[in-house]
Backbone as a ProteinNet text record, in pm:
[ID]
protein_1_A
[PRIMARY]
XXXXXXXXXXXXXXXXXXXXXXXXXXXXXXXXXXXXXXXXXXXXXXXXXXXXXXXXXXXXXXXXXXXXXXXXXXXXXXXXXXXXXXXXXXXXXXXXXXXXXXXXXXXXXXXXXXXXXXXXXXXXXXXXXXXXXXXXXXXXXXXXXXXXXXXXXXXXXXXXXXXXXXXXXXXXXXX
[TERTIARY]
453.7	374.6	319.9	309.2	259.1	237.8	136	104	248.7	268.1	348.4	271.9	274.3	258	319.9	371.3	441.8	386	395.5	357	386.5	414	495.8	474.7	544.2	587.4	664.5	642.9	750.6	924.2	893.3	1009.5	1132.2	1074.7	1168.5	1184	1273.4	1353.5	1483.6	1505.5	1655.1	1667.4	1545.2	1546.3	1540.9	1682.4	1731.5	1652.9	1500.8	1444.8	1487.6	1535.9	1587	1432.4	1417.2	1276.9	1299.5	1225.8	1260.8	1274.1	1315.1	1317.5	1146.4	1126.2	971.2	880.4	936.7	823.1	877.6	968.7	1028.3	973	942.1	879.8	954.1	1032.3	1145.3	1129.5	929.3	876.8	822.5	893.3	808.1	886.4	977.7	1045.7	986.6	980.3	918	820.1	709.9	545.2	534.6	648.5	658.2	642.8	825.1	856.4	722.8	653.2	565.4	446.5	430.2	299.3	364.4	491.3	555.2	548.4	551.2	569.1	455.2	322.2	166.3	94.9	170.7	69.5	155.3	259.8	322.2	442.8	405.4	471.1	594	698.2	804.1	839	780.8	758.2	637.5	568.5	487.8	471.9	564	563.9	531.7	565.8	501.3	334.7	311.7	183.3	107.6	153.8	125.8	118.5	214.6	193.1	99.2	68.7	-37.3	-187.7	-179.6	-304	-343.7	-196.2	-264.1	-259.1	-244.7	-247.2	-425.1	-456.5	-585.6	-702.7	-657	-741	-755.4	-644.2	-648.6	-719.4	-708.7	-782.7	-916.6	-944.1	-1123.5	-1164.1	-998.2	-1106.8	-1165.1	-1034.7	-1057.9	-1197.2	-1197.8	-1331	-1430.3	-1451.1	-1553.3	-1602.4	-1469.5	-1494.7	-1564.4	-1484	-1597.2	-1727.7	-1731.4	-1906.7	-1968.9	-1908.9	-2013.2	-2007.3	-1892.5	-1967.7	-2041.2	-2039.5	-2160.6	-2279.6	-2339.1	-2453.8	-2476.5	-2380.1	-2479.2	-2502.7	-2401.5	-2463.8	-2575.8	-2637.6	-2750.6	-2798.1	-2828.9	-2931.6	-2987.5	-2876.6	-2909.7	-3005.4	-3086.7	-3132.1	-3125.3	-3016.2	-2959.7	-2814.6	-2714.4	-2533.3	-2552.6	-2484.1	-2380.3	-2477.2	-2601.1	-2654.3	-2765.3	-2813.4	-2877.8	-2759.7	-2756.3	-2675.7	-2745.3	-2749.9	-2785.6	-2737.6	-2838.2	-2794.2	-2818.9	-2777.8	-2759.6	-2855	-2970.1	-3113.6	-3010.2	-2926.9	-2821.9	-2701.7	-2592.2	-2496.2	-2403.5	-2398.9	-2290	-2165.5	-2206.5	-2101.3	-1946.8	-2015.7	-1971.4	-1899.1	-1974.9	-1907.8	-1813.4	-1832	-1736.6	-1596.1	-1621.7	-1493.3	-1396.1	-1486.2	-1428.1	-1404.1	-1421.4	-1341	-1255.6	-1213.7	-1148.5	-1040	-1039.3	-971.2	-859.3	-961.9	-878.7	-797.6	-890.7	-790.3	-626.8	-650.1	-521	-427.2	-466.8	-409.2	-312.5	-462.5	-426.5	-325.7	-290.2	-184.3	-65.7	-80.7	64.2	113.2	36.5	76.1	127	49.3	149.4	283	287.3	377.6	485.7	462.7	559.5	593.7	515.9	564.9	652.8	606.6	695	824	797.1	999.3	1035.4	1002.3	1051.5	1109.4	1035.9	1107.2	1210.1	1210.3	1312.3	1414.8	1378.2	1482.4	1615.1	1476.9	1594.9	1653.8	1647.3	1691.8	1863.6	1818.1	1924.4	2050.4	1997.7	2071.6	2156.3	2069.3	2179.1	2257.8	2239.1	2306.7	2437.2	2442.5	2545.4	2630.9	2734.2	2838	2959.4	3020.6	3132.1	3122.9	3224.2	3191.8	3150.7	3151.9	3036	2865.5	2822	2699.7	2636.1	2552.5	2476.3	2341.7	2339.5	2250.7	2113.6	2009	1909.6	1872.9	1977.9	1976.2	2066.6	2150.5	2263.7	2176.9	2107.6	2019.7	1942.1	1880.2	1751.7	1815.8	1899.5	2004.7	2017.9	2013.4	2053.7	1958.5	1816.3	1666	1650.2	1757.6	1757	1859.5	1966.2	2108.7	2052.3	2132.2	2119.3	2122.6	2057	2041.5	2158.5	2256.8	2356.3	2477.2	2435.8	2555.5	2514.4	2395.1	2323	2307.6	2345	2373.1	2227.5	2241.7	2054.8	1959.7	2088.1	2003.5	1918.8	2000.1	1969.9	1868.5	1855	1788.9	1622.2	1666.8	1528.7	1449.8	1540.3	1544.3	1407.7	1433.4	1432.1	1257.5	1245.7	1117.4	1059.1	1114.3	988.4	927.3	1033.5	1000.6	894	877.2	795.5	728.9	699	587.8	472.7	553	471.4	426.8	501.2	437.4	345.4	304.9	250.7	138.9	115.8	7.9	-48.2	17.6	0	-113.4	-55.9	-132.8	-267.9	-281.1	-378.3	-457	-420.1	-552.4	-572.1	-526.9	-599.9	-744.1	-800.1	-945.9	-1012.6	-989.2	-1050.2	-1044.1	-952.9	-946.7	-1010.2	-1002.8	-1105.9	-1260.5	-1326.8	-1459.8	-1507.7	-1401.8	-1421.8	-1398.4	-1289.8	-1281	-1353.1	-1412.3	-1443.1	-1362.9	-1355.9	-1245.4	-1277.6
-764	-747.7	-884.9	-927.7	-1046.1	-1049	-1163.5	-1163.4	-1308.1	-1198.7	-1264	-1266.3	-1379.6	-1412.4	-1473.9	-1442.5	-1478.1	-1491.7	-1617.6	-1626.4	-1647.2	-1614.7	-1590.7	-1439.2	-1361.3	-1257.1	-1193.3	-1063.3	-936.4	-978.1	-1018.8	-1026.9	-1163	-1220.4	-1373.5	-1350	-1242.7	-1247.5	-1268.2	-1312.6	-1352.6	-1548.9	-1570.9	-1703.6	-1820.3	-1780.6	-1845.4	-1877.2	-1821.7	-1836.9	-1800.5	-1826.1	-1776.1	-1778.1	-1647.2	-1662.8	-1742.3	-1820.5	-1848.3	-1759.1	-1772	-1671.2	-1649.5	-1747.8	-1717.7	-1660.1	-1612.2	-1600	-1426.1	-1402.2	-1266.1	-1122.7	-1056.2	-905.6	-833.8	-856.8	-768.3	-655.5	-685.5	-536.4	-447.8	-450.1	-395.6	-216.5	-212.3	-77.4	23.6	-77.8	7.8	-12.1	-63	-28.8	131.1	96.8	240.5	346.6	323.5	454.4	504.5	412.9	433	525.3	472.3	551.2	663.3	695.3	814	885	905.9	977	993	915.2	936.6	1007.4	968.5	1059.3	1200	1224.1	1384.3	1394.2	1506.8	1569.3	1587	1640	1673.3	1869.3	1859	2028.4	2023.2	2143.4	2227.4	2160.5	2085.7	1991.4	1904.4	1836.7	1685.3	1696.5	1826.2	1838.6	1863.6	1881.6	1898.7	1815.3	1721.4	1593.1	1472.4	1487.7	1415.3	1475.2	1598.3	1658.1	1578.9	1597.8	1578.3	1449.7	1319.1	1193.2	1138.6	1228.8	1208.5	1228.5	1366.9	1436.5	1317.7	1272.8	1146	1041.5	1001.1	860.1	908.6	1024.5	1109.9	1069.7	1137.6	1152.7	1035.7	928.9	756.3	656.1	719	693.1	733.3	855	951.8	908.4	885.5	864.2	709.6	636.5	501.9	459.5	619	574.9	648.2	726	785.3	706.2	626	563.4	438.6	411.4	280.6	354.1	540.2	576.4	598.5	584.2	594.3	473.6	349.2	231.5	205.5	249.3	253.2	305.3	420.8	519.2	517.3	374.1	366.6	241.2	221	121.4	19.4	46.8	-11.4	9.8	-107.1	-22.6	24.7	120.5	118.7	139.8	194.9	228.2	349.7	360.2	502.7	600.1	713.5	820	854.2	767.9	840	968.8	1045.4	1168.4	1163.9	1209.4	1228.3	1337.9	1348.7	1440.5	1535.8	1465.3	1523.4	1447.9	1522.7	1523.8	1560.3	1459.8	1492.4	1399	1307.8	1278.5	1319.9	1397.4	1451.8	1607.4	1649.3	1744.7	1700.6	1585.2	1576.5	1563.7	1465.1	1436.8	1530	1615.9	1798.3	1835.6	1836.9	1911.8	1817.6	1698.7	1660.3	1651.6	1658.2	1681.5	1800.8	1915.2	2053.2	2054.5	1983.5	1940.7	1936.5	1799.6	1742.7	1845.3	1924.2	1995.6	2132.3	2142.4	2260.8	2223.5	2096.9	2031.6	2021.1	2002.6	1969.4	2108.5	2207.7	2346.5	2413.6	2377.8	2400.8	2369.1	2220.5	2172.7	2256	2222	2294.1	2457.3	2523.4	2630.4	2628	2532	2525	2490.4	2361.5	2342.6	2428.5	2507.1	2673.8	2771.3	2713.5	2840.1	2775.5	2641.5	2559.2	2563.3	2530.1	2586.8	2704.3	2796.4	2913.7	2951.3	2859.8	2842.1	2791.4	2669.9	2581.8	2654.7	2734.6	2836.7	2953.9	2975.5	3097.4	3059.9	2934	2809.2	2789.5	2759.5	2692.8	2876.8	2874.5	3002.2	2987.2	3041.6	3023	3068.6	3026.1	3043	2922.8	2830.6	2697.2	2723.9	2834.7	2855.7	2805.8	2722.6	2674.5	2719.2	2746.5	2800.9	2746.7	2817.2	2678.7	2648.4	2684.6	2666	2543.7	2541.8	2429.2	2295.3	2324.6	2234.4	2128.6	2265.1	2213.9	2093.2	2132.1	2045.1	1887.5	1902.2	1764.2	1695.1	1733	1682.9	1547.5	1470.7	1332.3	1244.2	1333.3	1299.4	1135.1	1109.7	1003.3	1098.2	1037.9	1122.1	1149.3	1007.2	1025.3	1128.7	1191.3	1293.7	1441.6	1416.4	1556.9	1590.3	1758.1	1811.8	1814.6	1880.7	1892.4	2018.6	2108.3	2213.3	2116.4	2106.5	2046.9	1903.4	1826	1740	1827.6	1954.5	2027.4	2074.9	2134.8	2226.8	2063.8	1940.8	1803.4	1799.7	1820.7	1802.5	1882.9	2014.1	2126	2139.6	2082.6	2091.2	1983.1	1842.9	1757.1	1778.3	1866.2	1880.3	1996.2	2091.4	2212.6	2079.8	1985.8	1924.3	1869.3	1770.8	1730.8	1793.1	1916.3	1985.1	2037.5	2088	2097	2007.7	1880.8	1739.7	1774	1732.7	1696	1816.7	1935.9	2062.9	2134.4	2054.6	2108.6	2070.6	1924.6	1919.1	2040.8	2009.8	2089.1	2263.6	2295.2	2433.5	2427.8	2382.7	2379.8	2391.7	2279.8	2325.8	2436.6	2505.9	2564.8	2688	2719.6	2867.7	2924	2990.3	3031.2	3095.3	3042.2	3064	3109.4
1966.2	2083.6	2119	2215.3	2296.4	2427.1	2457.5	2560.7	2673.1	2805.9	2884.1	3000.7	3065.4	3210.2	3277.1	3424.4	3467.3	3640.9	3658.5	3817.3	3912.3	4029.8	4146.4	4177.2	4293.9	4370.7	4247.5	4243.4	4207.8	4247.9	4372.8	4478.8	4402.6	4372.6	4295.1	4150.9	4154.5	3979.3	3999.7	4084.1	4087.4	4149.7	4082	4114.8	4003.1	3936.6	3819.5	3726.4	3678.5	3595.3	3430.3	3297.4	3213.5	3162.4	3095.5	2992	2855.2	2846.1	2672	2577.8	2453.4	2351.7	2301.2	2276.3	2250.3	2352.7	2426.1	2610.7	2569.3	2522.1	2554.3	2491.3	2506.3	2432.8	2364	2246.4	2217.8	2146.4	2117.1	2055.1	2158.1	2302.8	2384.3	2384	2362	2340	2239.7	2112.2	2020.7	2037.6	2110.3	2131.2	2256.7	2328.9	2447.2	2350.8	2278.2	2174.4	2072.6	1974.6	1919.6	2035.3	2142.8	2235.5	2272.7	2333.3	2371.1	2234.8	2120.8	2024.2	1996.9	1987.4	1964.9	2054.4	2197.4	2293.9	2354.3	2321.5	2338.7	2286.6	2164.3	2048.7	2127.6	2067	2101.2	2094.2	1986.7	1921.6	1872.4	1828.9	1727.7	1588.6	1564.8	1427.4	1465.2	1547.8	1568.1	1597.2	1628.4	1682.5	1557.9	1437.8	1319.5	1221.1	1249.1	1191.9	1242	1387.9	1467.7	1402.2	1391.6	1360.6	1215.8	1048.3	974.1	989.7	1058.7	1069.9	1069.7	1173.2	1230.7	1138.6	1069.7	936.7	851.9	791.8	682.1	727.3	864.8	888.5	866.2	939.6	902.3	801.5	728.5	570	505.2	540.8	453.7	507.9	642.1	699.4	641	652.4	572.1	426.2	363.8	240.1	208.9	306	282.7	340.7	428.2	436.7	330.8	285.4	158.8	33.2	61	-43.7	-6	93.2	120.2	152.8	139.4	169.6	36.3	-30.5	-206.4	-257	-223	-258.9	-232.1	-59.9	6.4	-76.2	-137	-160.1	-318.4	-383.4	-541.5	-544.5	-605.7	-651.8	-699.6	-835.4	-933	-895.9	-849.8	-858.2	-986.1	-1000.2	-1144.1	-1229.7	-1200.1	-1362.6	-1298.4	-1210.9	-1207.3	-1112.9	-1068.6	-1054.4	-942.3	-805.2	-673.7	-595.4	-556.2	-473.1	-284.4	-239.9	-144.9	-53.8	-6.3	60.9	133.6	212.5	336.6	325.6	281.6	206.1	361.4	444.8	596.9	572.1	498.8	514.6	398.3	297.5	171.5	262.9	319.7	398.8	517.6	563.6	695.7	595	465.4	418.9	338.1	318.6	235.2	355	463.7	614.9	644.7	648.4	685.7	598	497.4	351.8	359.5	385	383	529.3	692.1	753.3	764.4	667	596	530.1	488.5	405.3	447.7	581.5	670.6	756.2	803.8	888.9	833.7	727.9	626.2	589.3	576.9	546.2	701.9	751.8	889.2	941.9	898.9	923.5	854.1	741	641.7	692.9	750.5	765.9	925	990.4	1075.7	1045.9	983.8	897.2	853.9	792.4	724.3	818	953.9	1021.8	1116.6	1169.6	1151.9	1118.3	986.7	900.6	852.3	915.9	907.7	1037.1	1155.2	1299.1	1273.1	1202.5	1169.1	1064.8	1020.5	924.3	1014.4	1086	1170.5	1246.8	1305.9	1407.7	1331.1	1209.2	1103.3	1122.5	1159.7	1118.1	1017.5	959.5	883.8	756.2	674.1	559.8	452.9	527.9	509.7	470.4	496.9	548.3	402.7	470.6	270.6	257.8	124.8	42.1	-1.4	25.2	-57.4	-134.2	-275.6	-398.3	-377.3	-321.9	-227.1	-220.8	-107.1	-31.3	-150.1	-208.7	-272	-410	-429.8	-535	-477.1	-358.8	-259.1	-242.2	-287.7	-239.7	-264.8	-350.5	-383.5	-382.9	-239.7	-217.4	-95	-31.7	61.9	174.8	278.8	411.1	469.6	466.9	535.9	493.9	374.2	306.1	302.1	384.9	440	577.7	598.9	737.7	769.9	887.8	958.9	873.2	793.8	738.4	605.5	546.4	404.7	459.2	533.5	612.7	603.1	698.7	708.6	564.4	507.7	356.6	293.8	309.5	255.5	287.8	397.7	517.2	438.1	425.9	399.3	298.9	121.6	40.4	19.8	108.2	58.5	148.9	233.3	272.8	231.8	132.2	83.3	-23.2	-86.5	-246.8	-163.5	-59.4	-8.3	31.4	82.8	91.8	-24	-135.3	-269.2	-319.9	-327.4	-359.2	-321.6	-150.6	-89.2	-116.9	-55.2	-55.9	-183.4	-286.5	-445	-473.7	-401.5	-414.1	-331.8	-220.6	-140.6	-189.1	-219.2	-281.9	-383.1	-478.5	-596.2	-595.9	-480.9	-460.9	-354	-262	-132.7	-209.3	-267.6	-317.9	-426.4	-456.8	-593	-726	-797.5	-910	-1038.9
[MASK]
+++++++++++++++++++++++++++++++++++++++++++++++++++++++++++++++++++++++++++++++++++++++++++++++++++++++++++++++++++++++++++++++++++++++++++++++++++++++++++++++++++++++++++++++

């Protein structure tokens, strides 16, 4: 990304000017593509993956002001055990947490059903299995069809929600 200026009329681009190589924007496609994909999803998944994007930045936010409100709130670093009167920001980051968690489980259930789109699409006696698939989970992309591709998405995105919403389940549910 860089800054270009150029001065004269709209009207005079055909007045043998060559841009230099250094004058030229050649990240200007992928700055569009990057904003076209950030500012409108394509599907229900992308809208799911925007969601848990947003959750995580929350949370990493969240999490580093709580801990600069306990540095605030201790006396001593590192040797007395400060608490928190109003504990907001301990809660914004447990919501934004399960957020995360709730986005990725979405997601995932959207690839799931995806998934089984891409499955009825596939006819023959080709039709693969997701004992098939799931065997392939550490094949190269390029030696995988769009099912087994999807089958790929969904499984790391259930481990992925797994991961993330085990804190949050742990203190939110009672066990």
């Amino acid at each position: 990304m860089g800054l270009r200026i150029r001065l004269g009329s709209d009207d005079d681009d055909d007045d043998g000017y060559d841009e230099p190589a250094w004058a030229r924007d050649e990240d200007a496609d992928d700055d569009e593509t990057l904003r076209e994909w950030a500012v409108s999803p394509p599907d229900l998944g992308g809208l799911f993956v925007r969601a848990a994007l947003v959750c995580l930045v929350v949370t990493v936010l969240s999490m580093l002001a709580l801990v600069v409100e306990l540095i605030a709130a201790s006396d001593e670093l590192f040797v007395d055990q400060p608490h928190l009167e109003d504990p907001i920001t301990a809660w914004v980051w447990l919501f934004a947490l399960t957020g995360t968690a709730l986005s990725i489980t979405g997601y995932a259930v959207w690839s799931a059903w995806k998934q089984r789109q891409l499955k009825r699409q596939i006819a023959g006696p080709s039709q693969p299995t997701l004992g098939g698939a799931l065997s392939k989970l550490n094949a190269d992309s390029s030696e995988c069809n769009a099912y087994e591709e999807q089958v790929k998405k969904t499984v790391m995105a259930l481990v992925f929600a797994v991961i993330v919403g085990n804190l949050p389940a742990r203190i939110l549910l009672p066990l």
